[in-house]
C-alpha positions in Angstrom: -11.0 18.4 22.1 -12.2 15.9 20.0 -10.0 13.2 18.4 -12.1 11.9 16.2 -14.5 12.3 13.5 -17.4 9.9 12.7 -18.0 8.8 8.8 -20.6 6.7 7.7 -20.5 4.9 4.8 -22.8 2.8 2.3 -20.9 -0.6 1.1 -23.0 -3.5 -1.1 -23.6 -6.6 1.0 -20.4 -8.5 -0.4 -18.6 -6.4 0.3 -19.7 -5.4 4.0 -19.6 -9.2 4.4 -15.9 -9.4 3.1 -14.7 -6.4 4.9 -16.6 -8.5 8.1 -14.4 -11.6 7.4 -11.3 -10.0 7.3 -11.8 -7.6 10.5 -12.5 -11.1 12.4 -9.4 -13.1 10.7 -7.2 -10.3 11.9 -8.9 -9.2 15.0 -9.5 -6.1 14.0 -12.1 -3.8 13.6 -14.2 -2.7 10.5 -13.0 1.5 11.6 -9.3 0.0 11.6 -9.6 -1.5 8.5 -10.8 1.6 6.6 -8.3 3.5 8.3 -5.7 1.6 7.1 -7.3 1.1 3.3 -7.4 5.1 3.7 -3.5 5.4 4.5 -2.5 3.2 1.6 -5.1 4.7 -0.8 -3.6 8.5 0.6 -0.2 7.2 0.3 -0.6 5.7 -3.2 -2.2 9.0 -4.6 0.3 10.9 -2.7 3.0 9.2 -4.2 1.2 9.1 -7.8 0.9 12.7 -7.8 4.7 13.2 -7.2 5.5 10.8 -10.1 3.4 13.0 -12.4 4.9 16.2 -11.2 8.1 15.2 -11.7 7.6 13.8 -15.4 5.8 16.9 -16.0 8.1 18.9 -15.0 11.3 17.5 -17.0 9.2 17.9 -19.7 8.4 21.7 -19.0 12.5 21.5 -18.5 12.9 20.1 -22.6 14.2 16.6 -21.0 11.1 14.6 -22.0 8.1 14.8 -25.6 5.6 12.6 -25.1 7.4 11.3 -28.4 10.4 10.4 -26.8 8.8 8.5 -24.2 6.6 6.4 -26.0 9.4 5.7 -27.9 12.0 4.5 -24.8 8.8 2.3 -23.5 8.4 0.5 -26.7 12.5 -0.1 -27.0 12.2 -0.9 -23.4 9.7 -3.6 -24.0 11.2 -4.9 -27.1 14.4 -5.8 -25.1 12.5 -7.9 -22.6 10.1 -9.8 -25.2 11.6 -13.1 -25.2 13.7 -14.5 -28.2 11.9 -16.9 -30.7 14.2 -20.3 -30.9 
């Protein structure tokens, strides 16, 4: 059974080149770096699409308008602006 699975991929020169610089400052190599670029990018997304499920679920719920929202972000932000002397 294999473990496996083979990808190929198409990268622009620089970025080949920076992925190449990194794999060798870590001693690692180029499939191990995707790998792990995969797993954070996977993770990210995964946890990205929970956020939005839950925000649109309180407001299926009544708990949350786009209105109300927009409003608690601008109040938020007003209360960290810093005060003129």
């Amino acid at each position: 059974m294999r473990t496996t699975d083979t990808v190929t991929i198409s990268l622009p020169a620089e970025l080949a080149d920076e992925v190449d610089r990194i794999a060798l400052q870590e001693g690692r190599t180029r499939s191990e770096l995707f790998r792990e670029a995969f797993r954070q990018y996977a993770d990210r997304r995964r946890r990205w699409n929970q956020l939005f499920a839950y925000g649109e679920a309180r407001a299926a719920a009544g708990h949350l308008t786009e209105e109300r929202l927009t409003s608690a972000v601008g109040a938020r932000r007003r209360s960290r602006r810093p005060t003129a002397h």
